[in-house]
C-alpha positions, 0 to 999 in steps of 0.5 A: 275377542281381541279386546282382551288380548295383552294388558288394558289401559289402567285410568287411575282417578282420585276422588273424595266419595265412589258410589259403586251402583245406580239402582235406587239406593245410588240415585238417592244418594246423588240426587243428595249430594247436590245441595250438601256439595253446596255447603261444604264448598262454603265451608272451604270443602271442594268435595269430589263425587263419582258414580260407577254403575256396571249398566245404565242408570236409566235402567239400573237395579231392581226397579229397571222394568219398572213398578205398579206401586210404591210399597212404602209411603208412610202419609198419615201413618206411625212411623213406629207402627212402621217399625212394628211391621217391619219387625213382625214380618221379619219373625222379630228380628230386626233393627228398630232403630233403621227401621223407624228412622227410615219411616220418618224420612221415606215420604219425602222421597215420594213427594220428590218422585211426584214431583219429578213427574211419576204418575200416583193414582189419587182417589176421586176428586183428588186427582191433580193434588200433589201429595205435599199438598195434601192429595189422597193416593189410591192404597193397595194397602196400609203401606202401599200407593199405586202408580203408573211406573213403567218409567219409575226408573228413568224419572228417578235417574234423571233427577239424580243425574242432573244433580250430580252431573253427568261428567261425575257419572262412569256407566260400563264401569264393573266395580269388582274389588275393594281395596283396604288401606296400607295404614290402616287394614280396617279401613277403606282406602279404593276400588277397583273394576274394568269396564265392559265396553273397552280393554280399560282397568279403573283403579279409584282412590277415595275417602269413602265408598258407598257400596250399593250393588243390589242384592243376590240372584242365581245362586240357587237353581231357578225354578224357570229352566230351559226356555224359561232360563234367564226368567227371575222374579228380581234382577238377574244382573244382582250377583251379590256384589254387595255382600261378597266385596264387603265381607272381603273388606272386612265389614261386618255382615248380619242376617245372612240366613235370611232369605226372600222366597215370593210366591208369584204367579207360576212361570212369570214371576209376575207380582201378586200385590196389587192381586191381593191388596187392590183387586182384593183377591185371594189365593184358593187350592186346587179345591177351591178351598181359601185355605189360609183362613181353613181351621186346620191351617190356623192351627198348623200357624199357632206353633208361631205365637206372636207373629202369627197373631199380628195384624198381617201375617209374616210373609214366610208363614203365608209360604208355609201354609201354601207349602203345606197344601201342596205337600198334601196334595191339594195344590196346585194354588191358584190366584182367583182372579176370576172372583175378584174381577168378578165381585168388583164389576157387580156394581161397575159400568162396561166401561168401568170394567173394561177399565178394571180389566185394562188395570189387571194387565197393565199392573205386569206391563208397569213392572214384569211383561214377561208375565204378562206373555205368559198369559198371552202365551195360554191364553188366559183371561184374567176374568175367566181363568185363574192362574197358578202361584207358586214359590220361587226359589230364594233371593237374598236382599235387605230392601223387600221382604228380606233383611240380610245384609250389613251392619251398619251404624244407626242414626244418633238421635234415636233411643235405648230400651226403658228399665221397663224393656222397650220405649217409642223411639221417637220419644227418647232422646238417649243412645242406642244399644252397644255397638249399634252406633259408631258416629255415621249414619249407614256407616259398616264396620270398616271405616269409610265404608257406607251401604243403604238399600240392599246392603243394609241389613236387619231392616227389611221393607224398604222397597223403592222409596226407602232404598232412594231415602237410605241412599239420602241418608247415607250420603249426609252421613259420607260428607260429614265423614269426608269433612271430618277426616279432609287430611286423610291420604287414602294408600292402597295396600295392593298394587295396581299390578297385583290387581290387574293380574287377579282380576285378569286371571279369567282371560289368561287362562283362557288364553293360555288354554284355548289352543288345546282342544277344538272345542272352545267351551270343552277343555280340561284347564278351564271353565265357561262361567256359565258351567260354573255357575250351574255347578253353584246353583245345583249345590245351593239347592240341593243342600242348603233349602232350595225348590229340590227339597222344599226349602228344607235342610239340615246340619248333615246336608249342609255338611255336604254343601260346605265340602262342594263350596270348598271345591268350587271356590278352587275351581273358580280359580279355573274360570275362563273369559273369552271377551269382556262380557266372560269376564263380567260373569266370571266376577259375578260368579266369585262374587255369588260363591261368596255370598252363597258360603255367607247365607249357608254359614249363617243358616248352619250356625243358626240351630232353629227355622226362623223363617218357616216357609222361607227355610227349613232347619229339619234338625231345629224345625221350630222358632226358639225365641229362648236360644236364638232371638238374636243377630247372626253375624259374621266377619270374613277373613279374606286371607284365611278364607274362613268366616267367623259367625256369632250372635248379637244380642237383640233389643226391642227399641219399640214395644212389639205388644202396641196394635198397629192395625 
């Protein structure tokens, strides 16, 4: 406790490029930087570079625990076609442009991870052929290639870390503000955090930042409570730092209504890909009815047009149907395990079953052992007892299933629509809609302000390669930046001081109030980070679609919630921290409450359910591609506190109408 006492020591560091996070995205971009540095010091640039993660990169961002697959891995595939999926899963609302140049560059990422040493499955008589060379993966699906990953994270930081050095590398460092420029407010000009291992306050000057924090978990009540707390289906240490810091500088936010709700194995989260897509199992009620492929399902999907009709139904569509079965009494929803392991060992040796067995463990083991305890725990064996699936609550990212986030410029080679509505972007060689590029790959709005993985939205389905390829691209794009702009001089528009007293403010008030009660955590003039944080999720959930209401709400609800958000935002004032660790959750806190009022003013401004299944407006309880196929935006005024939300015109850049089965 006494750690916290007085004033820390302030280390103040100027440098050209921060990256602020060491997740997958952070990793690509400095495994990047390596060979770019190179050529800009021939060029006479000496170009400085420092990475601040507020963990570890060894086990940093979502892909910590590890994964059983690579969820994007092009190989023979269209990139196009990859855009089309993107587009369809996300209720075709995203940015083609991201999407398709993503696709024809996230290959080489997985080639270097091979290459770096993550084990790829290979199908017979492959095994040993790198993929460069031509190789054929195992694929759990048209997208997707199995690997042995429980190390997948620790392979990719060590690459990255040998490329930019260690000595570039702050880790315990927690990055909690941006900070503008004095001459210039619509520009990025420094950051500043505290570290969560010493009384230390950091204050970087820079000519760009990349923000590359994760997304946002806990702002919404977790369906696993009491023993269970602490269990999420993505990283709990993702406090939305991305979303919240960048929208107080400035940037320009999209999509922010979109959200993420997986249907996971019941009490676990444990992923259900390899179920589905390798094991070939399917999700039956508690009838043992299929009911995905029932009649009246179908006809319950039809309502949603085009997007019910692809080749893979959206990810929220398959929600809303099992939402539905459960809603009519014939839940809960099992994951058949027992006839998918059992079908795949009729023509199997014991050894080859034992095998296959051996395979349906260690796909939690790669990536969520909780689940895996779980089955233990009750006593279930996957080929002799199902297991249930249930929804969780919601997530918001721009690297999975979901596609919130930033706007962001796009790249400068890709086209704009023909006279005749839509063109192969690979084949035009023209410009991109109005205010879709401004210059810099991965740039947002505020100058020298860069994203990619989580942080980029509109553009869904990146998964672990195509946040460490965004990450790559992000980089190029920062160094041509710092090139372009080598006389800048970066000035802070707040002083260091004003910073250490906002950012300090939570262990004052503890230190100024601790005396008054007996009980540490009980006391009228503060309040623990963890009560907060409660305070946030119940709101969310019961007002802006979380499990209490089936994902359902409505203007009126979300009315209350923006009355409740208010009043919280005040009593965040209030937050105590007892030690560096208090502190931490108090920031994560401020910055949930931000990107929580982001995702509910977005779904407030937005009068249609876009994402049946995800969320439901019951007062627009429909898609309407008339009024409402477009970007929701946002800008937040951090002096004002107000948000100012508004539609961007959306553009199909490839033809949605081409089959991509």
């Amino acid at each position: 406790m006494a750690g916290v006492f007085g004033n820390p020591e302030v280390v103040e560091e100027e440098v050209d490029i921060l990256l602020i996070g060491g997740g997958m995205g952070a990793c690509g971009a400095a495994f990047e930087a390596g060979p770019w540095l190179d050529q800009a010091k021939k060029a006479g640039f000496d170009i400085k570079i420092k990475l601040v993660d507020k963990a570890a990169m060894d086990r940093s961002g979502a892909v910590a625990q590890g994964l059983s697959a690579i969820n994007t891995y092009l190989g023979p595939n269209d990139p196009a076609d990859y855009a089309r999926m993107v587009s369809n899963d996300l209720m075709g609302i995203t940015r083609d442009d991201l999407a398709y140049d993503l696709g024809r560059h996230v290959d080489d990422s997985v080639h270097l991870f091979e290459e770096w040493g993550l084990p790829i499955w290979k199908q017979p008589g492959d095994e040993g052929k790198p993929l460069v060379e031509g190789g054929k993966p195992v694929r759990s699906g048209k997208w997707q290639i199995m690997i042995n990953g429980e190390s997948y994270k620790w392979i990719v930081a060590e690459a990255a870390k040998k490329a930019l050095g260690t000595e570039r590398i702050q880790e315990r460092v927690f990055i909690v503000k941006l900070v503008n420029d004095k001459n210039d407010s619509n520009r990025i000009a420094g950051a500043v955090g505290f570290s969560t291992r010493d009384h230390k306050l950091f204050v970087y000057k820079f000519k760009a930042c990349l923000l590359v924090a994760g997304g946002c978990v806990n702002i919404f009540r977790p369906r696993s409570v009491g023993e269970g707390t602490g269990r999420a289906w993505y990283p709990v240490w993702n406090a939305g730092s991305t979303y919240a810091m960048a929208a107080e500088a400035g940037a320009e936010l999209t999509m922010m209504e979109n959200r993420f709700v997986p249907a996971r194995f019941k009490d676990g989260y444990g992923p259900v890909g390899a179920w589905f897509l390798l094991f070939k199992s399917k999700a039956i009620n508690a009838y043992g009815e299929e009911y995905l492929s029932k009649p009246e399902s179908q006809a319950l999907l039809e309502p949603y047009g085009p997007y019910n009709r692809a080749y893979v139904t959206p990810s929220c569509l398959r929600n809303h149907v099992m939402l539905n079965e459960m809603l009519e009494g014939r839940g809960p929803i099992y994951m058949d395990t027992v006839s998918a392991l059992g079908k795949l060992a009729e023509t199997m040796t014991p050894k080859e079953i034992k095998h296959l067995e051996a395979e349906a463990w260690e796909d939690f083991l790669d990536m969520c052992i909780g689940q895996a305890g779980v089955w233990a725990g009750e006593n279930i064996e996957p080929e002799k007892k199902n297991s249930e699936l249930m929804p969780t609550e919601p997530y918001l990212l721009g690297s999975h299933s979901g596609c919130c986030g930033i706007w962001v410029s796009g790249p400068t080679d890709l086209g704009a629509p023909t006279s005749e509505g839509h063109a192969e972007a690979d084949k035009v060689p023209g410009h991109l809609p109005s205010g879709w590029n401004w210059g810099y790959r991965s740039m947002t709005t505020v100058k020298g302000l860069f994203t990619a993985a989580d942080g980029v939205g509109a553009s869904g389905h990146k998964f672990s390669s195509g946040s460490h390829a965004e990450g790559r691209l992000a980089m190029k794009a920062m160094i041509k930046f710092v090139m372009d702009n080598k006389d800048h001089k970066p000035e802070l528009d707040t002083s260091v001081d004003q910073l250490m007293e906002e950012i300090y403010r939570p262990v004052r008030n503890f230190l100024e109030n601790k005396d008054y009660t007996t009980a540490i955590d009980v006391n009228p003039n503060y309040i623990t980070p963890r009560m907060l944080q409660f305070r946030l999720q119940k709101i969310m959930d019961e007002y802006v679609a979380g499990v209490a209401t089936y994902y359902r709400t409505n203007a009126k609800m979300m009315e209350v919630a923006e009355h409740k958000l208010g009043m919280l935002k005040e009593d965040a004032l209030k937050m105590r921290a007892k030690d560096l660790h208090e502190l931490l959750r108090a920031w994560e806190n401020y910055h949930r409450i931000l990107a929580a009022e982001a995702h509910m003013k977005h779904i407030q401004f937005r009068e249609e359910s876009r994402y049946p299944g995800f969320y439901y407006r019951m007062d627009f309880n429909t898609v309407d591609d008339q009024n409402w196929k477009c970007f929701v935006n946002s800008v937040y005024d951090k002096s004002t506190k107000s948000w100012t939300v508004f539609k961007r015109k959306h553009v199909d850049l490839i033809d949605k109408a081409v089959s991509y089965k």
